[in-house]
C-alpha positions as a Markdown table, in Angstrom:
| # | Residue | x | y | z |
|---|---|---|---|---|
| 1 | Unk | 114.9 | 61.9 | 100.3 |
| 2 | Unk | 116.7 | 65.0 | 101.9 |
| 3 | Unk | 117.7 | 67.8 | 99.5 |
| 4 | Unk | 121.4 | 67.8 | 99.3 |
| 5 | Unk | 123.3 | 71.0 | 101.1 |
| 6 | Unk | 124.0 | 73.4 | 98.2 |
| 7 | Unk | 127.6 | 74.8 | 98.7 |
| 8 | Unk | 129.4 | 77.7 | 96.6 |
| 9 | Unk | 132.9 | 77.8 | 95.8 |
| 10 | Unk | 134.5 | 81.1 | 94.5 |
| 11 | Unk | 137.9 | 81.0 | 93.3 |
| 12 | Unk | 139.6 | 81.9 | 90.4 |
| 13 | Unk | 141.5 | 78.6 | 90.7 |
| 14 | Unk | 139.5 | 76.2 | 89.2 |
| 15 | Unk | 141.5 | 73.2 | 90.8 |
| 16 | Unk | 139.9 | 74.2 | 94.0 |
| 17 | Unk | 136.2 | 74.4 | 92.7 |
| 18 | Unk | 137.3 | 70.4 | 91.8 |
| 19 | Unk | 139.0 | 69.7 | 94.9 |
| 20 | Unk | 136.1 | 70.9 | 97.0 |
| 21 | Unk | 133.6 | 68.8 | 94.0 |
| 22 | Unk | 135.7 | 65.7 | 94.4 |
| 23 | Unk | 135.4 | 65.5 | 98.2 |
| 24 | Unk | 132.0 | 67.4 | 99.2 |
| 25 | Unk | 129.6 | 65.2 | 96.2 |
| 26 | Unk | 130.1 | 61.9 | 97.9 |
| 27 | Unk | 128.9 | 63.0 | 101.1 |
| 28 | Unk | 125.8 | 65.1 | 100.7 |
| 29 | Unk | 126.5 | 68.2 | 99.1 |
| 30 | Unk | 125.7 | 70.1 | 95.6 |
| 31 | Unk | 128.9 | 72.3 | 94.7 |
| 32 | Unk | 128.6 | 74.9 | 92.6 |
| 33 | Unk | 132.1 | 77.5 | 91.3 |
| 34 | Unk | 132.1 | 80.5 | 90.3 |
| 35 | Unk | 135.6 | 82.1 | 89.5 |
| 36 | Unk | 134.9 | 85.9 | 90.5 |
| 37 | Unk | 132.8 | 87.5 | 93.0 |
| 38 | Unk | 130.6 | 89.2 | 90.4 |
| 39 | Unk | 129.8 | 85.9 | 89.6 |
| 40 | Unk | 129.6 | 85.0 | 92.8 |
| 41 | Unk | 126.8 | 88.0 | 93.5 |
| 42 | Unk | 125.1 | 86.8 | 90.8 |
| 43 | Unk | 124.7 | 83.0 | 92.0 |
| 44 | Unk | 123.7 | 84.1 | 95.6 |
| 45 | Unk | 120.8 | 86.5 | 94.1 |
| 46 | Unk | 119.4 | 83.4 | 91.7 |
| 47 | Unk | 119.4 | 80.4 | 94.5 |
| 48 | Unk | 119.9 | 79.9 | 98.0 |
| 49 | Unk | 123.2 | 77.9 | 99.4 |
| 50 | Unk | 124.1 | 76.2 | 102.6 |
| 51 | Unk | 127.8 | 77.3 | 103.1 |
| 52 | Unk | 129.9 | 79.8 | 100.8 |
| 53 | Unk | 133.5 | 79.5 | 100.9 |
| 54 | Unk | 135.4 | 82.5 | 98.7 |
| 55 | Unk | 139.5 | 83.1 | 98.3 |
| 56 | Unk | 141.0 | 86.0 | 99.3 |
| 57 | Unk | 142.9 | 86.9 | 95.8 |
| 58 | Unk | 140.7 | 87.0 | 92.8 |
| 59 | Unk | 140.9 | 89.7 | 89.6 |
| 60 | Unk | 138.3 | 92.3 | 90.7 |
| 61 | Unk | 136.0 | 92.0 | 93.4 |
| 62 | Unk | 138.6 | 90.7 | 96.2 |
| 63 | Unk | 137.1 | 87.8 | 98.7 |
| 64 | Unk | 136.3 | 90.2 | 101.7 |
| 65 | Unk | 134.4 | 92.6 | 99.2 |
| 66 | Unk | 132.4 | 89.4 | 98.4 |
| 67 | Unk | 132.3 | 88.3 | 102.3 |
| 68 | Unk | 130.7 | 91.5 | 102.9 |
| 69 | Unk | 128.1 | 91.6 | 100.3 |
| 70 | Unk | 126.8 | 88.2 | 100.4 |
| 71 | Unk | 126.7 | 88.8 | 104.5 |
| 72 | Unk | 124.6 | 92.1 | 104.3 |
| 73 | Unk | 122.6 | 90.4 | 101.8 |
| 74 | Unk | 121.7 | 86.7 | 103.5 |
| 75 | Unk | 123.1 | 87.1 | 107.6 |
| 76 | Unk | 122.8 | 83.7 | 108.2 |
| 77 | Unk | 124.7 | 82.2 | 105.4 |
| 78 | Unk | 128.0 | 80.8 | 106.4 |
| 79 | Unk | 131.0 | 82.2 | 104.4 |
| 80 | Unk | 134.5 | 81.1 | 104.8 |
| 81 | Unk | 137.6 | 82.8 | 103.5 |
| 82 | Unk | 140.4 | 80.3 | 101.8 |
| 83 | Unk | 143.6 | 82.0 | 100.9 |
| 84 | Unk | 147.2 | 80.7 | 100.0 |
| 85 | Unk | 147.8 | 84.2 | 101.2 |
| 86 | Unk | 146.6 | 84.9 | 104.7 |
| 87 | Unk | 147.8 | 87.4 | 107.2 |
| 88 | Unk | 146.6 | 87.9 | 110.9 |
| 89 | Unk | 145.2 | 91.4 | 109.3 |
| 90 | Unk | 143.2 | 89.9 | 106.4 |
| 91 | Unk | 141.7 | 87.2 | 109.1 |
| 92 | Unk | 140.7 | 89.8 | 111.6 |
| 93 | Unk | 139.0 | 92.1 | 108.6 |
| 94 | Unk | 137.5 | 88.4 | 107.5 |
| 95 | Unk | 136.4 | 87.8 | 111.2 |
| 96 | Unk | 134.9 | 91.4 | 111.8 |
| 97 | Unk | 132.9 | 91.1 | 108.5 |
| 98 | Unk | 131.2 | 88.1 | 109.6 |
| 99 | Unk | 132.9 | 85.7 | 108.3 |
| 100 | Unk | 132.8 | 81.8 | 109.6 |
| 101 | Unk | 136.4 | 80.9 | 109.1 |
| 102 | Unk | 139.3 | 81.3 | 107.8 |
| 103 | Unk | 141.4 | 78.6 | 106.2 |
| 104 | Unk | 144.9 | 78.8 | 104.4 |
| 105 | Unk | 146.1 | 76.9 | 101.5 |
| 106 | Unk | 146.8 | 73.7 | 100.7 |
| 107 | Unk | 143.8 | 72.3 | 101.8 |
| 108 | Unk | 143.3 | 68.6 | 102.8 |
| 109 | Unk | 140.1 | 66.6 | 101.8 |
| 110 | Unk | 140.2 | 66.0 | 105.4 |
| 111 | Unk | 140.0 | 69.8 | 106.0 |
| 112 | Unk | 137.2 | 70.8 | 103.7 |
| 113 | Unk | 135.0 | 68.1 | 104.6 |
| 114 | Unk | 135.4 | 69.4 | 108.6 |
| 115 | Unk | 135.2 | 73.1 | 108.2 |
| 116 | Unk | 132.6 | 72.7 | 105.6 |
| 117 | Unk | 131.1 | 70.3 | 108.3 |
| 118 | Unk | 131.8 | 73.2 | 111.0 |
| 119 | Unk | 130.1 | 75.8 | 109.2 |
| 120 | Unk | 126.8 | 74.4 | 108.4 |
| 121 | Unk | 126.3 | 72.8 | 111.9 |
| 122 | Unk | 127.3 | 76.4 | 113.4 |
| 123 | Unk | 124.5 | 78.1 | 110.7 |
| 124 | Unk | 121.9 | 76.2 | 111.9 |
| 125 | Unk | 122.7 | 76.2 | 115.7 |
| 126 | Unk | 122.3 | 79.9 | 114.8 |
| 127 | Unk | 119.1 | 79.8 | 112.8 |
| 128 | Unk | 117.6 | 77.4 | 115.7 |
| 129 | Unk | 118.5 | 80.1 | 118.4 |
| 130 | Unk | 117.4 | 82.7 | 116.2 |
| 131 | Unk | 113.9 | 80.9 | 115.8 |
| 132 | Unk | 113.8 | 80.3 | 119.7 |
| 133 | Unk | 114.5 | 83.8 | 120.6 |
| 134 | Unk | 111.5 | 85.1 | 118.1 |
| 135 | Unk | 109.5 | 82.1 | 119.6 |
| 136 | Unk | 109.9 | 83.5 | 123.2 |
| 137 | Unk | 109.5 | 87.2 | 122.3 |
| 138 | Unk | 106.3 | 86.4 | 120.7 |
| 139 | Unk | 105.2 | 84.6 | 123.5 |
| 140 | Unk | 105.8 | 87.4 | 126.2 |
| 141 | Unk | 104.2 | 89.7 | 124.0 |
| 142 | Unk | 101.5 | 87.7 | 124.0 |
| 143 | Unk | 101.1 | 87.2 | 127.7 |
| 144 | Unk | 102.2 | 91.0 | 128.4 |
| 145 | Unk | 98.9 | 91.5 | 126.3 |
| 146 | Unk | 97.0 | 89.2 | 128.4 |
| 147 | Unk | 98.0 | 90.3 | 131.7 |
| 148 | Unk | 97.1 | 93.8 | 130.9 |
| 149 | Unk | 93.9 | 93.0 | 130.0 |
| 150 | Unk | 93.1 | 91.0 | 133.0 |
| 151 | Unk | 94.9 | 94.2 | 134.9 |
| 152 | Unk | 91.7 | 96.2 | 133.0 |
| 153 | Unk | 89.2 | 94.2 | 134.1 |
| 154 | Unk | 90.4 | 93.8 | 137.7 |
| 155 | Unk | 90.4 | 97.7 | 138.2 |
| 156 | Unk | 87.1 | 98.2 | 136.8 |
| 157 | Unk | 85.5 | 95.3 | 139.3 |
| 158 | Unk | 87.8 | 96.7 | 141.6 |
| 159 | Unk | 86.1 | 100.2 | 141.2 |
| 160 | Unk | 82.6 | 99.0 | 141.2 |
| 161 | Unk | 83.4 | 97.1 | 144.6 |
| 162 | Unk | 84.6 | 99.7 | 145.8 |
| 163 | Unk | 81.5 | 101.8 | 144.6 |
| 164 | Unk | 79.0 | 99.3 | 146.5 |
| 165 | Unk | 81.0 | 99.5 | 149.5 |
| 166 | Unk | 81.3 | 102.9 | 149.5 |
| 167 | Unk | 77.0 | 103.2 | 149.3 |
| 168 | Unk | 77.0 | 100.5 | 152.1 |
| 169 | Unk | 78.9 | 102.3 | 154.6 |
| 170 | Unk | 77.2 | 105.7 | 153.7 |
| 171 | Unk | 73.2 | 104.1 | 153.9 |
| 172 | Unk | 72.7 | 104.4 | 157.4 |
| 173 | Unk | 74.8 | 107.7 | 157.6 |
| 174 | Unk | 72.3 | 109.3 | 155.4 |
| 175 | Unk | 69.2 | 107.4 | 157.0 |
| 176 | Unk | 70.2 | 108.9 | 159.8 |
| 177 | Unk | 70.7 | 112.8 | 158.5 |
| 178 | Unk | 67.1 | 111.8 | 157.7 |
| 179 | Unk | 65.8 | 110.8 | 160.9 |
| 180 | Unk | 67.3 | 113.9 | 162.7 |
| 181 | Unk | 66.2 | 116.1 | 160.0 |
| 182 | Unk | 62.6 | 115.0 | 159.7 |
| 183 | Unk | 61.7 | 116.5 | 163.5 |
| 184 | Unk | 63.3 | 119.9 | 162.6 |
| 185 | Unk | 61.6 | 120.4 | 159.3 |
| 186 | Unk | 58.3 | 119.6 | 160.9 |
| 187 | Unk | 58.9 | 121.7 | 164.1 |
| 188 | Unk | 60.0 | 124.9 | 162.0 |
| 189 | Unk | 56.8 | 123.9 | 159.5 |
| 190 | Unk | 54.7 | 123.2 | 162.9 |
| 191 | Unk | 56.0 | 127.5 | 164.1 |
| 192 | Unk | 55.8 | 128.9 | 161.0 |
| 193 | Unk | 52.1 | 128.1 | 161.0 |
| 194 | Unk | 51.4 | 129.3 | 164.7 |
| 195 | Unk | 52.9 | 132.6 | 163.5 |
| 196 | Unk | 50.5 | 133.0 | 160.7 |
| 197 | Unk | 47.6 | 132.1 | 162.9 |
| 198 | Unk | 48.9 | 134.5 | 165.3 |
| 199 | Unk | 48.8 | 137.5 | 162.7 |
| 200 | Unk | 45.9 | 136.5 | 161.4 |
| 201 | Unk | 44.1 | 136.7 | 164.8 |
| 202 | Unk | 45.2 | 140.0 | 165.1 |
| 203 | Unk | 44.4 | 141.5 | 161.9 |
| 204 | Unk | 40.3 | 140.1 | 163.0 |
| 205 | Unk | 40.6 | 142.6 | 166.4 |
């Protein structure tokens, strides 16, 4: 049996922890409320949820404080911002701190079963792609690595060839320099000992 999606609901409204409860437990989901965001911080540091959703206007820590947090602390976790109070400003500073959407008040069952919906399929879409981008790094690391050790091993058989052919073409050049050296040494041996017969004849007149 699959473990059920764990979702977090912060509001200081507890009609909405129920609302979201009442629709989300039939179809797969754990809820869990919370009715502040310290409460909040402290629920995302003891487990691990699916999809967070957080309003806007709560005593103390304010929803986009909380968006922030819980999205420096776990990237990947979806959060979305429900507000009876929304403004193009608060949705843009919701958007540009990572947030997943933003939905104003009332809410539908029909709308928290969709953007709750929305949100998980879009978290793991991004954990896939995440995983598939690691996966491929890995593997051209790994056949970078390769490659430059087969790169190693051609230059060094590369320089002994090289080497070999280099002695092949220079043999006969040097079995030559010995062929037309041989006669000259053994000429200039061949005078040298004519001259010292020479003096030595003369020193015996």
């Amino acid at each position: 049996m699959n473990a059920k999606l764990q979702v977090l609901v912060i509001d200081d409204d507890a009609v909405v922890g129920r609302s979201f409860d009442r629709v989300l437990s039939d179809k797969g989901y754990e809820v869990s409320t919370v009715n502040s965001g310290e409460e909040a911080m402290d629920s995302i540091n003891e487990a691990n949820f699916d999809v967070v959703f957080t309003d806007i206007k709560m005593p103390g820590m304010d929803g986009l404080e909380v968006t922030e947090r819980i999205k420096a602390r776990c990237p990947w976790t979806p959060v979305v911002v429900i507000t009876g109070y929304g403004t193009e400003e608060n949705e843009a500073r919701a958007s540009v701190l990572g947030a997943s959407g933003f939905v104003r008040k009332p809410l539908t069952p029909e709308m928290i079963e969709s953007v709750t919906l929305k949100a998980v399929t879009e978290a793991e879409f991004a954990e896939a792609a995440n995983e598939t981008v690691a996966e491929v790094e890995t593997a051209a690391e790994t056949s970078a690595t390769v490659e430059a050790d087969k790169t190693v091993v051609v230059h060094s058989k590369a320089k002994k060839i090289a080497k070999n052919v280099g002695l092949f073409f220079a043999a006969p050049f040097v079995a030559l320099g010995y062929v037309i050296a041989l006669p000259i040494v053994g000429f200039y041996q061949f005078a040298k000992l004519a001259r010292e017969a020479r003096a030595k004849k003369q020193l015996n007149k």
